[in-house]
C-alpha positions in Angstrom: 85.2 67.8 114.3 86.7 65.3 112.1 87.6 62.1 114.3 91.1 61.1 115.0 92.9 58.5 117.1 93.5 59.1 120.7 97.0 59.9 120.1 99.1 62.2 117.7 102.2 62.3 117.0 104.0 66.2 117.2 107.4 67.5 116.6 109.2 70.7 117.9 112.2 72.8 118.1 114.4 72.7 121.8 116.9 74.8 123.1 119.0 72.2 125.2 122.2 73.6 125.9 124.3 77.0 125.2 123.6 76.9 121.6 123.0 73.8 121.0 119.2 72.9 119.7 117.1 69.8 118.5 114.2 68.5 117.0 112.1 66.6 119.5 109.0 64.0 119.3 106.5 64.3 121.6 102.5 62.9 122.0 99.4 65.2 121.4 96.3 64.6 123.3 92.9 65.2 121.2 91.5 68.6 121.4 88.8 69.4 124.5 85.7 71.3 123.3 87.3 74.7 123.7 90.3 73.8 121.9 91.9 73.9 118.4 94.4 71.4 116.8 96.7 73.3 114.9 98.8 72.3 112.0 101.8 74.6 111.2 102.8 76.4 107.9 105.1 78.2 108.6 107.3 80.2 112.1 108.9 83.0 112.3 112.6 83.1 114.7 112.9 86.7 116.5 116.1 86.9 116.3 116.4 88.9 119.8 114.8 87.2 122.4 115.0 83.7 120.4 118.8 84.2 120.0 119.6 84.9 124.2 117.6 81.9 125.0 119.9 80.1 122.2 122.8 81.2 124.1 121.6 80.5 127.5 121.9 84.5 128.2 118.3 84.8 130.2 118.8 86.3 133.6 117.7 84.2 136.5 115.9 87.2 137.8 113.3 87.8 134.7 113.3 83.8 133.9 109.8 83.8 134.7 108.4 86.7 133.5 110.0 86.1 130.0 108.1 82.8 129.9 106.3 82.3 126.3 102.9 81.7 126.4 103.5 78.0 125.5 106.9 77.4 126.7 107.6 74.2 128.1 110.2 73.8 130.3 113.0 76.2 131.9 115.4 78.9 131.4 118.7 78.0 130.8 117.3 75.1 129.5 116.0 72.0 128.4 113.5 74.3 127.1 110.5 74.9 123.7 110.5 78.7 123.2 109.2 80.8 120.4 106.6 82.3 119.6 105.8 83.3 116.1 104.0 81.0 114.3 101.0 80.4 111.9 99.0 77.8 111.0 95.5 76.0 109.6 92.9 74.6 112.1 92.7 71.0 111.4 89.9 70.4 114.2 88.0 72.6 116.5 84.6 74.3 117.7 82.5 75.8 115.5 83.6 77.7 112.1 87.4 77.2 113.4 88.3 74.3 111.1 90.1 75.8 108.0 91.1 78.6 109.6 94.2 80.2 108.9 95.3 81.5 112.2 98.3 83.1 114.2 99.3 81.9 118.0 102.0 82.6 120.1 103.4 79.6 120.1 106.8 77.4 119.8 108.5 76.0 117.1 106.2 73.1 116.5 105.0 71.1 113.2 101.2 70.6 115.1 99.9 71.3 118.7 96.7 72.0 120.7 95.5 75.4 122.2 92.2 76.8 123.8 91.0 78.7 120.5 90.9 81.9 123.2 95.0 81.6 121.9 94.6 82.2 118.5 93.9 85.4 116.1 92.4 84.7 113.2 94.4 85.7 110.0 91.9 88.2 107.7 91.8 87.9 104.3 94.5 89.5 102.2 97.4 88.8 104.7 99.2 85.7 103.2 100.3 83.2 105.9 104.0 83.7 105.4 103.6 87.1 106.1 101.5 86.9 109.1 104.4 85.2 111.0 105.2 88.7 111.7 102.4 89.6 114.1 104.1 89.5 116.7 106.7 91.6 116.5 103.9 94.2 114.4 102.2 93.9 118.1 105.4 94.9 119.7 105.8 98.1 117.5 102.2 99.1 118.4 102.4 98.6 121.7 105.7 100.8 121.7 103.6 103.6 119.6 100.3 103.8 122.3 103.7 104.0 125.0 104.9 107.0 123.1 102.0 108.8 121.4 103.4 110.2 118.7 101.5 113.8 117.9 101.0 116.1 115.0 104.3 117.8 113.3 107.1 115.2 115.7 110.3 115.0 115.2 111.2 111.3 115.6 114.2 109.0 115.5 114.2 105.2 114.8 117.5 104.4 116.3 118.3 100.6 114.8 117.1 99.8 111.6 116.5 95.6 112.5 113.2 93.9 112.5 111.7 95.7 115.5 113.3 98.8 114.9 112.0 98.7 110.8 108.5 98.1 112.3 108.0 100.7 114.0 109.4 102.8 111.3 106.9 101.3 109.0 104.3 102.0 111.4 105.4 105.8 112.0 105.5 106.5 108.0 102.1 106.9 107.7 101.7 109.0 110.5 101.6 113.6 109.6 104.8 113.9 111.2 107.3 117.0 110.4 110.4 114.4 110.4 111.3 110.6 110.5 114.3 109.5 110.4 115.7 105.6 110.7 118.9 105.4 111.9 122.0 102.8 111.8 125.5 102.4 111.8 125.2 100.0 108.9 125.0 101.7 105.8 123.4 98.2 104.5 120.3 99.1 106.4 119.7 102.0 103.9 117.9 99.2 101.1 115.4 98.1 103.8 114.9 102.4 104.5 114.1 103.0 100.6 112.1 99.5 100.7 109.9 101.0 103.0 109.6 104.5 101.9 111.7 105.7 105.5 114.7 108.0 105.5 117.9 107.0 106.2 120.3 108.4 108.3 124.1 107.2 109.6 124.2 107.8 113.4 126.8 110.8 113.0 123.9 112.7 110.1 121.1 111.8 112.6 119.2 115.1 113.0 118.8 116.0 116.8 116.0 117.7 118.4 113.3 115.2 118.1 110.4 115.2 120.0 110.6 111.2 120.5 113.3 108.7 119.6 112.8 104.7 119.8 115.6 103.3 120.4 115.9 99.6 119.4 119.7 99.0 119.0 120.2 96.9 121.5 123.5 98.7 122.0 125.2 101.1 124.7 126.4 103.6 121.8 123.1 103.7 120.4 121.1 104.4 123.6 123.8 106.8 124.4 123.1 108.6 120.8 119.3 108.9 121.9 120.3 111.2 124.6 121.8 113.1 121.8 119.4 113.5 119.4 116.2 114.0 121.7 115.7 117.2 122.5 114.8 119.2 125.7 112.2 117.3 127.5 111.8 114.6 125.2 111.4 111.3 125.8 113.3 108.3 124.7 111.3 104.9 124.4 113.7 102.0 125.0 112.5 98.7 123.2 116.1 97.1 123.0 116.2 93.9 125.7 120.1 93.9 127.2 119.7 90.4 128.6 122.7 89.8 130.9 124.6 92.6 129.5 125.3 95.9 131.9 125.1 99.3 130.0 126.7 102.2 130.9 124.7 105.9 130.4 126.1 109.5 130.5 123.3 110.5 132.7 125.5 113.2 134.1 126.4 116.4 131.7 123.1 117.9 130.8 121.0 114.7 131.4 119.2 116.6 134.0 119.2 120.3 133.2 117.1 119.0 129.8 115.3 116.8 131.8 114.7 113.7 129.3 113.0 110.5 129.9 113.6 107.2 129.4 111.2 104.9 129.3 110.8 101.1 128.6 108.3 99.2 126.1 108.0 95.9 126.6 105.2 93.7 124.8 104.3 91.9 127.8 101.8 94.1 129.0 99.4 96.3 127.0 101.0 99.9 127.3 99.4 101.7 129.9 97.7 104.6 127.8 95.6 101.8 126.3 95.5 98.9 129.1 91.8 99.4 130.3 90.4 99.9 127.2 92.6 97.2 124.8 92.9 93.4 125.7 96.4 91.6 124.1 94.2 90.0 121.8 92.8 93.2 120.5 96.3 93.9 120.0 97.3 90.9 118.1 94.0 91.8 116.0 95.2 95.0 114.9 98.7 93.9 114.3 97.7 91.4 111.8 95.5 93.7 110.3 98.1 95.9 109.2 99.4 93.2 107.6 97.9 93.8 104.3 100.2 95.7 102.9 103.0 94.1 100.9 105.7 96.2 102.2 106.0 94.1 105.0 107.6 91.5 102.9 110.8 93.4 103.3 111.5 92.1 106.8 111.2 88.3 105.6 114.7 87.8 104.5 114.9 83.9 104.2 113.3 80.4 104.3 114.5 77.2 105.8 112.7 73.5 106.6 111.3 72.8 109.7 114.1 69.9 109.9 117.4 72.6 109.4 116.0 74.6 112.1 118.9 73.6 114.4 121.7 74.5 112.4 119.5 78.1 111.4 119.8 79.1 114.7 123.0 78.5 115.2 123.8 80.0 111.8 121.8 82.9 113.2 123.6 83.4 116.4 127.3 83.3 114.9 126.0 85.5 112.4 126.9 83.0 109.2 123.0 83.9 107.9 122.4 87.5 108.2 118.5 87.9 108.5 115.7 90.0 109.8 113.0 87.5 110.3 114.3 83.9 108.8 110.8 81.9 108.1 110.6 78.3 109.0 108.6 76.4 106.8 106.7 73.0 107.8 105.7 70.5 105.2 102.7 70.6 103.4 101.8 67.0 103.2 99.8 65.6 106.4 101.3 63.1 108.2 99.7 59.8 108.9 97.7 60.1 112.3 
């Protein structure tokens, strides 16, 4: 380890209010002998989960289990939430110094964690990219959930960032049929960008052995039950927050006897739970990494300082984006 004072100085991003964010200084501690001090490059906002938080949307009933892994404080708020970010060991055990690594962990320009928290980033994944881990972690978990087979039929149902992962994920599987679906006919560039056909919900083709639906909207859920076929299944990724949805699960819901079923990162999916750990997970996310097309989800850059106003921006939908980088300066600062 290189030595340091007793005390460093760290800033990060809080949520304090209904949208209303700001940068905060706070002290860091030196790192134990299990633990790595981190210094940021760049973090990645999911606009999802990051965006209900912004708007003080979390239900008081899953406050706790939708806890990041480093969150500080509580839902509604004052609280530090996120949980895409990458960064460079500055000091830790072992070969961990130098180390270009990914954590889930807030908005934050440095900060300490047991090195247990981090995945190391292989080569040929540049950083900026790997900010995406994450969310490649959700779509994986979602495809153990499902387990797409030979010759499917499957339906992507919300071509946004997790909704484009796990279309990206599914193009390379032998499948008779994939199809990503929207409503906006924008979402057909990031379709071609990734090699995935595109279809407008009303040209969607039905009978598909599987659809994900990641929408996060009662219409598209509702055009899942549509396009599955008899005794398929329907893997629900979208997150509703406080928001009640309403389902047509009379007509034929029953005589075709579908399934719907929720993903959710949280746990490792169940086909894989005793034989994958989450940081196996994270491994083979950030794995997959290597190839360039992932680049088509990173759709902007902003400082570390303007991350405030991006949020908001993001929330009122005045910066359309599917994963806005934040970038932290490059320069060390004096310790």
């Amino acid at each position: 380890m290189t030595t340091s004072q007793q005390h460093a100085e760290a800033t990060a991003y809080w949520t304090t209010g209904p949208h209303q964010g700001e940068i905060r200084t706070e002290e860091l501690e030196r790192p134990g002998p299990d633990e790595a001090l981190v210094r940021s490059l760049y973090s990645g906002i999911s606009k999802g989960t990051e965006l209900v938080v912004h708007r003080a949307a979390v239900p008081s009933c899953i406050a706790d289990r939708m806890r990041a892994p480093y969150q500080v404080g509580s839902f509604p708020a004052p609280v530090k939430f996120g949980y895409l970010s990458v960064g460079i060991v500055e000091e830790g055990p072992g070969d961990w110094p130098g180390q270009a690594v990914f954590c889930l962990h807030p908005h934050q320009d440095r900060y300490i964690v047991p090195v247990s928290a981090l995945t190391r980033i292989p080569d040929g994944v540049p950083p900026r990219r790997a900010v995406l881990t994450g969310t490649v972690e959700t779509a994986v978990n979602a495809l153990w959930e499902a387990g797409p087979r030979l010759g499917d039929r499957i339906a992507v149902i919300g071509a946004g960032l997790v909704g484009g992962m796990v279309a990206t994920l599914l193009r390379t599987f032998p499948l008779a049929r994939l199809q990503l679906v929207d409503v906006d006919p924008a979402r057909k560039d990031l379709a071609d960008a990734l090699g995935v056909d595109f279809a407008h919900p009303d040209d969607a083709l039905p009978d598909c052995d599987i659809v994900f639906h990641c929408s996060a909207s009662e219409g598209g859920l509702e055009r899942s039950l549509k396009l599955v076929g008899d005794e398929g299944e329907i893997i629900e990724m979208s997150w509703y927050a406080d928001r009640r949805v309403t389902l047509p699960l009379g007509e034929d819901f029953h005589a075709r006897r579908l399934s719907i079923r929720a993903s959710q990162v949280g746990e490792v999916a169940r086909a894989r739970r005793h034989r994958r750990t989450h940081a196996d997970r994270l491994e083979t996310a950030v794995a997959l990494l290597k190839d360039p097309v992932y680049d088509a989800f990173l759709t902007g850059t902003s400082a570390f300082n303007e991350l405030p106003d991006v949020v908001q921006r993001l929330s009122d939908g005045t910066l359309p984006a599917l994963c806005h980088v934040i970038e932290y300066p490059t320069t060390e600062t004096t310790r």
